[in-house]
N, C-alpha and C positions, 0 to 999 in steps of 0.2 A: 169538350170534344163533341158530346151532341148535339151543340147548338153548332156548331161549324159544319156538320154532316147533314145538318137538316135545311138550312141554305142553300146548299148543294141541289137540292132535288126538288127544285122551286117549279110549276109548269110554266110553259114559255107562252105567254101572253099574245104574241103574235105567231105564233101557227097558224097555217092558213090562211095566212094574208098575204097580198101581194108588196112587191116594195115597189120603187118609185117607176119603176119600168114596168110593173103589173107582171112580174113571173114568181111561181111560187117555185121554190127549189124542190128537187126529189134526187131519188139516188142516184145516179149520173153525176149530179152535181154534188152530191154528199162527199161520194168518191173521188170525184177529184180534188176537193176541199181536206180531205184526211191526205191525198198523196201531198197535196201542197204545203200542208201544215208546217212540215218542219221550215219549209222557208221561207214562209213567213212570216213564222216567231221570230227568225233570225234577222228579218228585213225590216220586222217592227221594233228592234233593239235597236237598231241604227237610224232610230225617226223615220221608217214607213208607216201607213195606213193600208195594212191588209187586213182584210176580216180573217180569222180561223174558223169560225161557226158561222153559217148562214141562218139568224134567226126567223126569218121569212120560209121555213121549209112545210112540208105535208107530212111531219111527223117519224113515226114509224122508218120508212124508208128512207127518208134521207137519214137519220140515225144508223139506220144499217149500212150505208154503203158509208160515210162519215166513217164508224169504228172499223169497217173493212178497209178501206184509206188508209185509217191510220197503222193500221195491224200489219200492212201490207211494206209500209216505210221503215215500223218498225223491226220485225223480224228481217227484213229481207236485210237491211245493215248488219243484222249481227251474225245473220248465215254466211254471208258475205264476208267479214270478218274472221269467221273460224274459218272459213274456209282457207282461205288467202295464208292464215296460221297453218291449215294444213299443208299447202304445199312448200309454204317456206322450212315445214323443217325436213322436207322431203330434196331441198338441193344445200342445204347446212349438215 
């Protein structure tokens, strides 16, 4: 199990570099890359080529808007969800 977690938290080699168009990602694009995520997973299940992580980023910031992305997709489905459970048992 340690040797699987330590894997995990490898640094990224290309930080601060640019990719073939010469832009290096930051939080703007982090952000929108965590709201996209879920469906792109979904669209690479189906034989797409979407990235989920941009490895070309400036670190830091794009990690933060990245996990606020995705935080943002997540939770909002599941408030979303109870919610929807709340008013349905409000006309049953």
């Amino acid at each position: 199990m340690m040797l699987f977690l330590t894997a995990c938290g490898q640094p990224n080699p290309l930080k601060n570099t640019t990719d073939a168009s010469g832009h290096i990602y930051g939080f703007w694009n982090g952000l929108w890359d965590g709201l996209t995520s879920g469906w792109a997973f979904i669209f690479n299940l189906f034989g797409g080529h979407y990235g989920l992580y941009e490895v070309h980023n400036n670190g830091g910031w794009y990690d933060f808007g990245y996990y606020l992305g995705l935080s943002f997709l997540i939770t909002g489905g599941y408030n979303m969800g109870r919610n929807s459970v709340k008013y349905m048992k409000e006309f049953i």
